[in-house]
N, C-alpha and C positions, 0 to 999 in steps of 0.2 A: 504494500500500500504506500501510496507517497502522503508525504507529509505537507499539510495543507496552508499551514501558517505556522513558522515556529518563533517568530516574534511576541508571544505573551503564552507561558506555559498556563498549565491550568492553575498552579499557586497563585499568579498574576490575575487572572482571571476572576478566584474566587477572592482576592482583595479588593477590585473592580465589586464584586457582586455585593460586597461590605459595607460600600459606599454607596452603591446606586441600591441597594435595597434594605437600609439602614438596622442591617446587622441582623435582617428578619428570620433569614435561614432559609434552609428549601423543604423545609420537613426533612429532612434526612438522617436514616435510620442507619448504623453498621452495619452491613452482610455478616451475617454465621455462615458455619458450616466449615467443612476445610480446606477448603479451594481460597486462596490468601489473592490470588492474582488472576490475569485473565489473559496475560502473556508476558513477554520477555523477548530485548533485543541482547544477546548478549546473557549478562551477570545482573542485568538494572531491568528490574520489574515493571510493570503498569499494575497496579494493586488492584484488588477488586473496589475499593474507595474509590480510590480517583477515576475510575472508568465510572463508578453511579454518580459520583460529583456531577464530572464534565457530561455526563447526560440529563440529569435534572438541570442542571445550568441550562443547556439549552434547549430543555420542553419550557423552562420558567421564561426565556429571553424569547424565546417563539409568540409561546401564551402571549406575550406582554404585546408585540407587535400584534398577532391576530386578534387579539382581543377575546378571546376564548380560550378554553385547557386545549392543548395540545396532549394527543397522549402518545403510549410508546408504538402503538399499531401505528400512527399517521408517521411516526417517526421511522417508522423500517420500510414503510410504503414508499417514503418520496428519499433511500436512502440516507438518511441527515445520519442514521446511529453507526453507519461507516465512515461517513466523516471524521465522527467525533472520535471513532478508534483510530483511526488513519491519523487526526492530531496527535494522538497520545504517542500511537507508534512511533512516529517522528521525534516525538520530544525525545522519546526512549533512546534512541537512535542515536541522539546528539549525546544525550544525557551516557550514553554508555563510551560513546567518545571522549568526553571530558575524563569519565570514570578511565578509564586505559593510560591516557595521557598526563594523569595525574593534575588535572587543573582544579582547582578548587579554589573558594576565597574565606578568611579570616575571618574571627570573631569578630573583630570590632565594623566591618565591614558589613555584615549583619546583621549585627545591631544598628548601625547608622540605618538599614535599609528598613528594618521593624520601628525605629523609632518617628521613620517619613512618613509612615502610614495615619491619615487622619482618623478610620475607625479605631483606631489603638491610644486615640487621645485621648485627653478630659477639656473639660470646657474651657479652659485654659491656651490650650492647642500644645500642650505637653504627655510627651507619654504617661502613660497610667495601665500601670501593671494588673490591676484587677480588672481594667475594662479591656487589654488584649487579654486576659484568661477568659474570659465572660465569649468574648469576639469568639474566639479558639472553640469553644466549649458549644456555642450556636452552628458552628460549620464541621462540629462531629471532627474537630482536631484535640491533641495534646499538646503543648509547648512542644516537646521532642519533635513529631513527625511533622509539626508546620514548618519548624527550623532547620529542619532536616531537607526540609521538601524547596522551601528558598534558596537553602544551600547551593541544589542542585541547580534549582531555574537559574540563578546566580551563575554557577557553571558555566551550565548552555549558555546563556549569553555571549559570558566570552569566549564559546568556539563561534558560536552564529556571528560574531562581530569578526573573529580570523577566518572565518570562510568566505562572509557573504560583505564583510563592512567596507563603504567607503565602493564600492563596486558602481561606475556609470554609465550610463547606455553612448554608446558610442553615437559622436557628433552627427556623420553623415544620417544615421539612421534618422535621431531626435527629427533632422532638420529634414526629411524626409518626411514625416511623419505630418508635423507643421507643416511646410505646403500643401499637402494635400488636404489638412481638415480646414486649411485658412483659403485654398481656393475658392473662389466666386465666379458667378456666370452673369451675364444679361442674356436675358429673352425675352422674346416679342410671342403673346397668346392669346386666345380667343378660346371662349367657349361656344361648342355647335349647340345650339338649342332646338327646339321644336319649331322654332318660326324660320330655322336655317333650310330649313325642308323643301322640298321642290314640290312633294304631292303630302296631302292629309292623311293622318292616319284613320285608315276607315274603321267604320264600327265593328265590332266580333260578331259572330255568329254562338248560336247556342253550342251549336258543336264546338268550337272554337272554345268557350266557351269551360265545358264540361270537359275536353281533352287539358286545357289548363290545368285545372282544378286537379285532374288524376295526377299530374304530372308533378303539380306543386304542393301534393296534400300535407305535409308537415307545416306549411305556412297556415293553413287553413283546419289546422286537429289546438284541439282545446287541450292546452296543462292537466299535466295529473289535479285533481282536485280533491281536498280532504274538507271532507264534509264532518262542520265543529261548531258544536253546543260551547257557550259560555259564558261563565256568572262571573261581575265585575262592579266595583268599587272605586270610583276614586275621589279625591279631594274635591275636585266642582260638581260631584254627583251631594257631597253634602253643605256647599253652598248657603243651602237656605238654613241651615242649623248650625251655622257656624258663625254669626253675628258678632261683629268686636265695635262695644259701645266707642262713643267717643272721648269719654274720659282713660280708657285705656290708649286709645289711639294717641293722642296726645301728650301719655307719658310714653310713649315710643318714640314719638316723635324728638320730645326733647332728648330721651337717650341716646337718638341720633343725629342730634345738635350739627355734629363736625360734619355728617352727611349734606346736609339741608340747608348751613348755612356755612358758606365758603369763605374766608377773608380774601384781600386782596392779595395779588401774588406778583411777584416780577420772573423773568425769566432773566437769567443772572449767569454770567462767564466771571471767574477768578481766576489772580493769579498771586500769592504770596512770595513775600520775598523777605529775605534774610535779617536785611535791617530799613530802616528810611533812606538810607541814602542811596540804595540798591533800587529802593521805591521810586524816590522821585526820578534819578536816569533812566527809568522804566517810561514814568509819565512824559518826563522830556521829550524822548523817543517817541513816543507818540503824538507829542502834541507837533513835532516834526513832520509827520504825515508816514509812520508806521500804522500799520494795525495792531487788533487784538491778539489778532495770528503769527502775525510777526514776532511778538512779545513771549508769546505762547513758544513758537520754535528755536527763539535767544534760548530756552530754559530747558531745552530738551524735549517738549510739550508739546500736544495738540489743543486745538480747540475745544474734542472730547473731553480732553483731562481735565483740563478747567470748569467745562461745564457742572453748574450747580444745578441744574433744570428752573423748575417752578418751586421760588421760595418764601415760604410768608417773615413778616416782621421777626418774627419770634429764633426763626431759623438765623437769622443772620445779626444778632445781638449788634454791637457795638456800633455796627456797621447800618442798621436797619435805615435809621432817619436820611443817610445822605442819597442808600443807593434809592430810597420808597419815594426821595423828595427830586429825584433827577428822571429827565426825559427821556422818552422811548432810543437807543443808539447811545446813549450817553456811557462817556468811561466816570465812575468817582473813585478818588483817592489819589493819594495813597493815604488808608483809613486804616488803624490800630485796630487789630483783631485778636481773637485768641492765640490765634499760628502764627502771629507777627504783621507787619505793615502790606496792606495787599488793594490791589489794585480791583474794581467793579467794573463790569460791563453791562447795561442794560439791555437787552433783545427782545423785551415782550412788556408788554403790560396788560396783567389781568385785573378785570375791578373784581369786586366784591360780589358775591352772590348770595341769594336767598331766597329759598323756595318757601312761601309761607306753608302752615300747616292744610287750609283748603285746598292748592295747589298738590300738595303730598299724600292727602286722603286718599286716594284711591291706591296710591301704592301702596301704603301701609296698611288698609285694608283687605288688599290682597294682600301683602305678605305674611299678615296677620294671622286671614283668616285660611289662608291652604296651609301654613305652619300645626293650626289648629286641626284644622282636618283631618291632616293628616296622621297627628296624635291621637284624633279619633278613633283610626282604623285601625291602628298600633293597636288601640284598646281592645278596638272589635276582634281581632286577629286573630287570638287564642279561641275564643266560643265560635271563629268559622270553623279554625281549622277543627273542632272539636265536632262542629255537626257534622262536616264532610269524613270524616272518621268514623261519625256512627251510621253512618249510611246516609245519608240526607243526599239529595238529588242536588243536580243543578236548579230544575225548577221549581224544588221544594226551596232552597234558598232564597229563591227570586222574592219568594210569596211571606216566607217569614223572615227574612234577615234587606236590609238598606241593598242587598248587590239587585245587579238588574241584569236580567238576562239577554240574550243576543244570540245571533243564528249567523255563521259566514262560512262561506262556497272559501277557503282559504288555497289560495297556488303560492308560487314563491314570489309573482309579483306584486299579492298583494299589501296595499301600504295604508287605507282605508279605516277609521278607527281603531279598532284595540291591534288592529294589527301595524297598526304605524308602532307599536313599542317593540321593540326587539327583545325582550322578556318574553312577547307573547307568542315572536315566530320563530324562536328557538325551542319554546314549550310547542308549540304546532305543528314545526317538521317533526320532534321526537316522539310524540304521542303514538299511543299505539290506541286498536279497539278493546284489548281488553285491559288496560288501564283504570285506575279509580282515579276521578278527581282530587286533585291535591292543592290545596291555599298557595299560591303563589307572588313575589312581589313585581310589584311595576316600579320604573324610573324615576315616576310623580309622586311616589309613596301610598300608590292606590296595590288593590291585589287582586287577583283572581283565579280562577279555576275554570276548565275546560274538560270535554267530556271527545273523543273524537267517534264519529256515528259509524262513517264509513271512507273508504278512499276510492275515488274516480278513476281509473286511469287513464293516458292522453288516448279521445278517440275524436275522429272526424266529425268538422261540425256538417250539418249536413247540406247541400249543395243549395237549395232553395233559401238556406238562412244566410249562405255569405257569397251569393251570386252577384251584389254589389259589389263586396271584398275584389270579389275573382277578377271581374272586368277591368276594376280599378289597376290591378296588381299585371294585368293583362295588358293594359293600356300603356302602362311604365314601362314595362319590357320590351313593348315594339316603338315607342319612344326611341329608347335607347337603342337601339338595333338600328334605328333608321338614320338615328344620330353618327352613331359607326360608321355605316356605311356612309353619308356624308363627310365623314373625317376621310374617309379613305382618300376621297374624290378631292381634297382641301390635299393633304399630303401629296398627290400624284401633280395636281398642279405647282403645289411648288417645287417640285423636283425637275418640273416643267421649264420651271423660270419664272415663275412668277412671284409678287412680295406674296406675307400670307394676307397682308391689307384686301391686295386683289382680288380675293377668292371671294370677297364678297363678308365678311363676318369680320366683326367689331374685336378690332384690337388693341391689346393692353401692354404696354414695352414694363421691363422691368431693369432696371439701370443694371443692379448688380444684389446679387443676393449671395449670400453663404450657404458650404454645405450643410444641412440640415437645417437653414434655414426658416422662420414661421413669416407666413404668409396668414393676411385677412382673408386675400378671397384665394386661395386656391390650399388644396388639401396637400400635405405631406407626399402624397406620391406621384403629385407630380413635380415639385419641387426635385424631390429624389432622380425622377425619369430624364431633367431636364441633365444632370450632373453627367448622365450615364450615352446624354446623347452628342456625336461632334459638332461643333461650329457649324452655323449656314446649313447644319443639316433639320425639317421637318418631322416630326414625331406627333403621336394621338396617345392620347392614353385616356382610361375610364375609370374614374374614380368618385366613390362616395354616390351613386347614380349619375353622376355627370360626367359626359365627354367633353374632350379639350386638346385641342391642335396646338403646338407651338414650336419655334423656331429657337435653335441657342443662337445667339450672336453672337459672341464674343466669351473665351475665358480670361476671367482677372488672377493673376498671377498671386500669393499671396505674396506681403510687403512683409520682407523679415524684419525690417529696422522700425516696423509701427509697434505702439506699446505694449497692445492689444495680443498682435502677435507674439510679442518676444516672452508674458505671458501663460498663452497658449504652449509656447516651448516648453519652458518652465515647466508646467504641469506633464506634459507627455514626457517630458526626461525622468522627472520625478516618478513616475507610473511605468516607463521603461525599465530603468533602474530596479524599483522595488521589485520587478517581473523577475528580471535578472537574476538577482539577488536571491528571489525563492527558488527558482531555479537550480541555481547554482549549491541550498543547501537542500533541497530535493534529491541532486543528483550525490549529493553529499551521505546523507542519512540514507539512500539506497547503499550505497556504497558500504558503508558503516553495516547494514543491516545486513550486507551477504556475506560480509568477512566473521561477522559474529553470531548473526543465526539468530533468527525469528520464529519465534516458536508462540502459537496461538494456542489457548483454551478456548476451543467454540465451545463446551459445552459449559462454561463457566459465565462464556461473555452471552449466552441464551438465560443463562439462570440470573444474571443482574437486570437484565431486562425483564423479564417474566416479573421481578417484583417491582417493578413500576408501571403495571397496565392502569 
């Protein structure tokens, strides 16, 4: 197997996971049993750990992206649990290189790298020994084997850095590369339309007609459809019983004072400076006919770094009166501050805002009262799920509990009421018929339950109900056909000699576009078709239902010395390079792994899986 990235082992990875999911853990249990590993490059293991680590890692980073559990079937479905062995192997690979070569790094070295780590801090931003045991302890490590395991990553690095470090894609290529993604075209195009036609297109025949229809029946068959009962709840269904007086509104209101009533604000650039005299040649400078930016880049600075955004009085102490009391563009100072003598830029001026409380009422109202509601159903919540547990029907609820029943023909595109929540078309794909109704929550904090009756499956709708359909859909296709063959006749004449102006169809010049260009009016491929065809030569292509004739003119070279380009380089070097680079410890860690010998436990690597379905 090749080794797919070996720039962050899995130790790296699950410090990554420490930080981006603040110290939660993945659930994860130690493997029993007596199988310790799941293979071996070499003398240097892949543990049975680190192989359920690096896969719960990435069902958890999956899940996060799709927005749903990822499990371990989806996971051997679309290959990903070869991957994630194929990393490990690799790491192994390198890891057993360093191990042979004697490369290792020192205590203190180790320490500086555990004490870099933020989840290992305290609030201080200092290491703290009982919050890395705590840390250790959630990722199902010991001090020993995480130090042990850094140790190693530590290692690999510095062979991955004497293999692959400092490695750059050769010039010619780079610059290869760059012209051809910076190359530009002009062309001249026209779209053939319905009115470009020589003769109408006549009407269909029934036969016509009815041979459509057989021909294109998947356009014309109805979705599976799952036929579904269901009782539902939510916060504006209890509206009318949720009433918040105005005396409560009003103490919301003021509790949301800062919300409602905004003081005045300036928008404000700074720059501090050492002492006042540092200040005033500052202000000199300017009052010379420098900028704010100027001043800002004397000090190593941007106009970013300066910036203070939108600031009230209160934010800018010492300084409030001169910069609140100066106009819109205005510099003040140099003003004594807490940081020392600093210079003001004025960029905005906000007044003062206030929304009175009539003005607010409705919002607070509603906030109020779907907050309430929703506490409601919290309430309600235990006595539904309690009747649907004792048998209690969907319609029996309807009749003695606040939910309200509903009937829907549900497909996948339906988006139409309860099924606009995605709560409810994850519970409706899964449902099966012999299913009990089960309490379920919504997005809004409303809930409900669903009974599924029966499933549809896709069948033909029938000819007489979508013979408009057909015609219409019949009518398009010989549109297009006709269009085609019109293009044909535009293309042969200009190959003839003629401009494509002359053929008669309204033309549009395009100065110069880039490869992969975006265009208003024309779709991606023909932007793409235009790259692909020569200068002065004619071309038709059909796209999106539309056909379209056009001419390349001219190719624009790209300009290596504009900014934009030199750029563009930049990144494809950098992306060359990095190519190179794994490559080169790919072909590395193959190497590594035939001289030392890779030895797999499938029966082991089937059994850490098997306990994560």
């Amino acid at each position: 197997m090749k080794m797919r990235s070996h720039g962050k082992s899995v130790v790296v990875w699950i410090l990554l996971a420490m930080l981006i999911l603040g110290l939660g853990g993945f659930g994860l249990r130690n493997f029993s049993g007596s199988a310790k590993s799941v293979g071996a490059v070499g003398d240097t293991q892949i543990t049975v750990d680190d192989y359920a680590r690096a896969l719960r890692q990435e069902m958890q980073q999956r899940s996060q992206q799709l927005g749903q559990p990822v499990t371990m079937a989806q996971m051997r479905s679309s290959g990903v649990d070869q991957q994630v062995l194929g990393k490990l192997i690799g790491q192994a690979a390198i890891g057993e290189s360093a191990r042979r070569l004697g490369v290792s790094v020192g205590d203190k070295e180790l320490q500086q790298q555990i004490y870099k780590v933020q989840a290992f801090q305290n609030a201080s931003g200092e290491f703290d020994r009982e919050t890395y045991k705590f840390a250790l302890r959630q990722q199902g490590y010991t001090e020993p084997q995480f130090e042990a395991q850094l140790r190693d990553d530590l290692s690999r690095s510095i062979i991955q850095g004497a293999v692959a470090g400092g490695v750059d894609a050769p010039k010619p290529v780079v610059d290869a590369y760059t012209k051809y993604v910076s190359e530009k075209r002009g062309f001249t195009w026209a779209e053939v339309s319905e009115s470009d036609l020589s003769k109408a297109i006549p009407d269909p025949t029934d036969d016509q007609l009815q041979s459509y229809y057989n021909d294109h029946i998947d356009q014309f068959t109805a979705p599976q459809t799952r036929d579904i009962t269901y009782a539902w709840l939510t916060p504006d269904m209890l509206a009318d019983k949720v009433k918040i007086d105005d005396a409560t509104l009003k103490a919301e209101y003021e509790r949301r004072a800062d919300e409602f009533k905004q003081p005045e604000k300036r928008l404000v650039e700074r720059l501090v400076y050492s002492d006042m005299d540092a200040a005033k040649a500052a202000k000199a400078k300017l009052d010379g006919g420098a900028t704010f930016a100027d001043l800002a880049k004397d000090r190593g600075l941007t106009l970013a770094d300066a910036d203070l955004g939108d600031v009230t009085r209160d934010d800018l102490g010492k300084a409030a009166d001169p910069v609140f009391s100066a106009e819109n563009n205005a510099v003040v100072g140099p003003v004594e501050t807490d940081l020392g003598p600093a210079l003001f830029k004025v960029n905005g001026i906000i007044d003062a805002q206030e929304t009175s409380f009539a003005e607010a009422r409705d919002e607070l109202a509603g906030d109020a009262e779907a907050e309430k509601a929703r506490n409601e159903i919290g309430k309600m919540s235990e006595d539904l799920q309690d009747r649907l547990a004792g048998g209690a029907t969907l319609e029996e609820m309807a009749k003695e509990t606040d939910m309200e029943l509903g009937q829907i023909a549900y497909t996948a595109d339906s988006t139409d009421g309860i099924a606009g929540y995605d709560e409810f078309r994850k519970a409706a794909d899964e449902a099966t018929t012999d299913a009990y109704p089960d309490l379920q929550t919504l997005s809004d904090g409303g809930v409900f339950a669903l009974r599924l009756n029966k499933i549809v499956p896709p069948q033909p709708k029938p000819f007489a109900d979508v013979k408009d359909e057909v015609a219409a859909a019949w009518r398009a296709d010989q549109v297009v056909q006709a269009e085609e063959d019109r293009a044909k006749e535009i293309v042969s004449a200009v190959e003839g000699g003629k401009s494509l102006g002359e053929t008669g169809v309204l033309t549009t010049k395009v100065a110069s576009i880039g490869r992969g260009g975006y265009s208003d009016e024309l779709p991606p491929p023909v932007i793409s078709k235009v790259f692909k065809t020569e200068p002065g030569k004619p071309a038709q292509i059909t796209a999106n239902g539309k056909v379209y004739v056009f001419v390349t003119d001219k190719v624009i070279p790209a300009d290596m010395e504009d900014a934009d380009t030199k750029l563009i380089s930049g990144q494809i070097g950098t992306q060359l390079s990095n190519s190179l680079a794994n490559d080169l410890l790919n072909f590395y860690a193959t190497a590594v792994e035939s001289e030392a010998g890779l030895d797999l436990d499938n029966q082991t690597v089937t059994a850490v899986q098997s306990q994560m379905q």
